[in-house]
C-alpha positions as CSV (number, residue, x, y, z in Angstrom):
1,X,96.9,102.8,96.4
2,X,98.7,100.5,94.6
3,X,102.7,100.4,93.9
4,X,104.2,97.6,91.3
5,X,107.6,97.4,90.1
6,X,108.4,97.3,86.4
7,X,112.0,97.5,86.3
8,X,115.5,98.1,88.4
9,X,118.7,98.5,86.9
10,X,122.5,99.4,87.4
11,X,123.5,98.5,90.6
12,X,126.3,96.5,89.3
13,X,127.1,99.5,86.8
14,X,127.0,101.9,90.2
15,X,129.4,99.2,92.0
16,X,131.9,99.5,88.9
17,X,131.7,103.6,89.3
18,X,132.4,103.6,92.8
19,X,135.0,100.8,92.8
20,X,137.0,103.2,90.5
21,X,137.8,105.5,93.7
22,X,138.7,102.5,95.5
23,X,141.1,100.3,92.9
24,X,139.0,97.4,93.7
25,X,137.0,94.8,91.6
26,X,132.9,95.8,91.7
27,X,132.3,92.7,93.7
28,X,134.3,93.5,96.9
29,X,132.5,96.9,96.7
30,X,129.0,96.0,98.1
31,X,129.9,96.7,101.9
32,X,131.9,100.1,100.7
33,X,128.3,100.9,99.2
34,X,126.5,100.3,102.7
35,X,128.9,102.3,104.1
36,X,128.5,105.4,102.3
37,X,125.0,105.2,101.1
38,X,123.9,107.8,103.8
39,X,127.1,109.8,104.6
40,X,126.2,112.2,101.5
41,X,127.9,115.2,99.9
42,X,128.4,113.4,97.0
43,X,129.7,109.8,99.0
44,X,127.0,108.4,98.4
45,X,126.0,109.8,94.3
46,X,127.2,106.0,93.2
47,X,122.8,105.6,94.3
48,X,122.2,107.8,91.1
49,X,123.0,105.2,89.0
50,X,120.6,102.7,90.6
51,X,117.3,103.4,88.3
52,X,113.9,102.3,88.9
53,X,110.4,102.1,87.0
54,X,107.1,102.2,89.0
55,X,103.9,101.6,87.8
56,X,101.6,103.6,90.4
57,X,98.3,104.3,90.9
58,X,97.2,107.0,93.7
59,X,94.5,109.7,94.9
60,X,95.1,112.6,93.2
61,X,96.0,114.3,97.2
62,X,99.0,111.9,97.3
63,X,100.1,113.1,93.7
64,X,100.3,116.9,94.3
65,X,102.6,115.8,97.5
66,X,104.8,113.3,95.4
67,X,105.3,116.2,93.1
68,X,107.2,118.0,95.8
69,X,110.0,115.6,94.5
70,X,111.5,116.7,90.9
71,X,115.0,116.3,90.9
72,X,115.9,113.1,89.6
73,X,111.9,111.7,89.6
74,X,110.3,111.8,86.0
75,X,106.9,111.2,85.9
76,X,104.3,110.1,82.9
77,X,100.3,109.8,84.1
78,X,96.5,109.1,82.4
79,X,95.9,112.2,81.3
80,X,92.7,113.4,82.5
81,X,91.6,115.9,79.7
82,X,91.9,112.9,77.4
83,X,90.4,110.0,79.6
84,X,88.4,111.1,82.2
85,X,85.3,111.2,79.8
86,X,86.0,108.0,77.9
87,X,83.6,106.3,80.0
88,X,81.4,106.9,83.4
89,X,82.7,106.6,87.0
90,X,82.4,103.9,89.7
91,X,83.0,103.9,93.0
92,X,86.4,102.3,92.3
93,X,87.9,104.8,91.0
94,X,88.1,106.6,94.0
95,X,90.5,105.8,97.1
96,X,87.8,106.5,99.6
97,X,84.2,106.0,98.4
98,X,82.1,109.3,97.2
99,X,78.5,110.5,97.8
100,X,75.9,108.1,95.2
101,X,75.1,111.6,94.3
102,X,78.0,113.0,93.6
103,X,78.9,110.0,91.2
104,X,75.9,110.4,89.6
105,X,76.7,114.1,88.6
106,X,80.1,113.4,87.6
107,X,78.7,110.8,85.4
108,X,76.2,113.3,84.0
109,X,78.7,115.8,83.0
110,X,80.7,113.1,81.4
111,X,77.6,112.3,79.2
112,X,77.7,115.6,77.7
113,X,81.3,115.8,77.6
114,X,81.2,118.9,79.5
115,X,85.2,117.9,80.2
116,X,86.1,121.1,82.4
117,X,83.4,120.8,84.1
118,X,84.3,117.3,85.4
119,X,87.5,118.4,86.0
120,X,86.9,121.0,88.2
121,X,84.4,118.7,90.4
122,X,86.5,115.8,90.3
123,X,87.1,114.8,94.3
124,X,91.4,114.8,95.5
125,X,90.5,110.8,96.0
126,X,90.0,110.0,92.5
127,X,92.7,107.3,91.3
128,X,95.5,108.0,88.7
129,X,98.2,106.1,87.4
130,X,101.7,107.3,86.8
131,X,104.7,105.2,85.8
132,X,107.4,106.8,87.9
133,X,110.9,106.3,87.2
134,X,113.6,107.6,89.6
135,X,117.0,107.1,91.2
136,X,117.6,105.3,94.9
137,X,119.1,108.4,96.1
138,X,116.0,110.3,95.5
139,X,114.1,107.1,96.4
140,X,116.2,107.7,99.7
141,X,115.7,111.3,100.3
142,X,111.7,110.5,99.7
143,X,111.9,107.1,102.3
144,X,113.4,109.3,105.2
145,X,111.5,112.8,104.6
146,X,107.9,111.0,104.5
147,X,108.0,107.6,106.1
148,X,106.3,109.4,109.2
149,X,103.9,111.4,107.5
150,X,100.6,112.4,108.9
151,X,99.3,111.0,105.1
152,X,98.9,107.0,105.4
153,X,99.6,106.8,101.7
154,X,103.4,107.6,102.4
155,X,103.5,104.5,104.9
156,X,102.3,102.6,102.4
157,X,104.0,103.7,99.5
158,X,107.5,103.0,101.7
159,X,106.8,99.7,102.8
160,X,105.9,98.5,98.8
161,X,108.9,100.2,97.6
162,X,111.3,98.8,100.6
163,X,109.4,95.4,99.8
164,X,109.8,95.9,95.8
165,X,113.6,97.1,95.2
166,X,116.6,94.8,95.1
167,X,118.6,96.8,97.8
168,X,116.4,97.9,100.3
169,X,119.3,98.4,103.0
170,X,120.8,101.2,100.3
171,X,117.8,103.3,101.2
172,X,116.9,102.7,105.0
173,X,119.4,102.7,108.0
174,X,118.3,99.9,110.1
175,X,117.9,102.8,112.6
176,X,114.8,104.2,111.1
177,X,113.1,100.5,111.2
């Protein structure tokens, strides 16, 4: 699994919004902003203006969990129906390695372009890249629902993101540490 950043923005543009409540200049408004980043019920919506761009690649099995999160998460991927017979297989394109044999009938099928058929023996490990883009409170709300989760790729996928973004301590009380 693999988790790179491609771009953050607005942070200063969230600062200005919230500073509006508070008659203050955006730069005295950065300990405000710790201070309600996890009270919620709309305290805290100053963390939808904080955008960020991920370029990901993941096992399929992580995907259909990440989906669980759709508000405020928009998400573009390698199409399978138009890539996954562009060329044949190899052991790294899996997250955990396949049977030889296995490979080697996937990699029949997609020499005769029998597409469906590939598709529906394709293994939950195969890698797929996504570019993600989504908002620090929904980065939040992901960070403290699966940080803990049974699925290591959630562990991971929190520690690059709290190692990536430019305001980590916007989406992780130093509690949870």
């Amino acid at each position: 699994m693999k988790t790179l950043m491609m771009r953050e923005c607005g942070y200063e543009m969230a600062l200005l919004g919230l500073s509006l409540s508070y008659k203050q200049d955006p730069e005295k408004m950065e300990s405000v902003a710790r201070r309600l980043c996890f009270m919620g019920d709309g305290h805290n919506k100053f963390l939808e203006s904080i955008m960020i761009w991920l370029d990901m690649t993941a096992p399929r099995y992580f995907w259909q969990q990440f989906d669980t999160y759709r508000v405020g998460v928009t998400k573009q991927s390698e199409s399978t129906m138009h890539t996954i017979t562009a060329r044949l297989l190899v052991q790294e394109d899996f997250a955990h390695e396949i049977p030889v044999e296995h490979l080697a009938h996937l990699n029949r099928l997609i020499e005769q372009r029998a597409w469906d058929q590939v598709k529906w023996d394709l293994p939950e490990s195969f890698l797929q890249r996504r570019i993600v883009c989504l908002n620090y409170m929904s980065l939040q709300r992901i960070i403290r629902q699966r940080r803990n989760h049974r699925l290591p790729e959630w562990s991971i996928f929190v520690k690059d993101v709290l190692a990536l973004v430019a305001h980590p301590e916007l989406l992780e009380k130093e509690t949870e540490v």
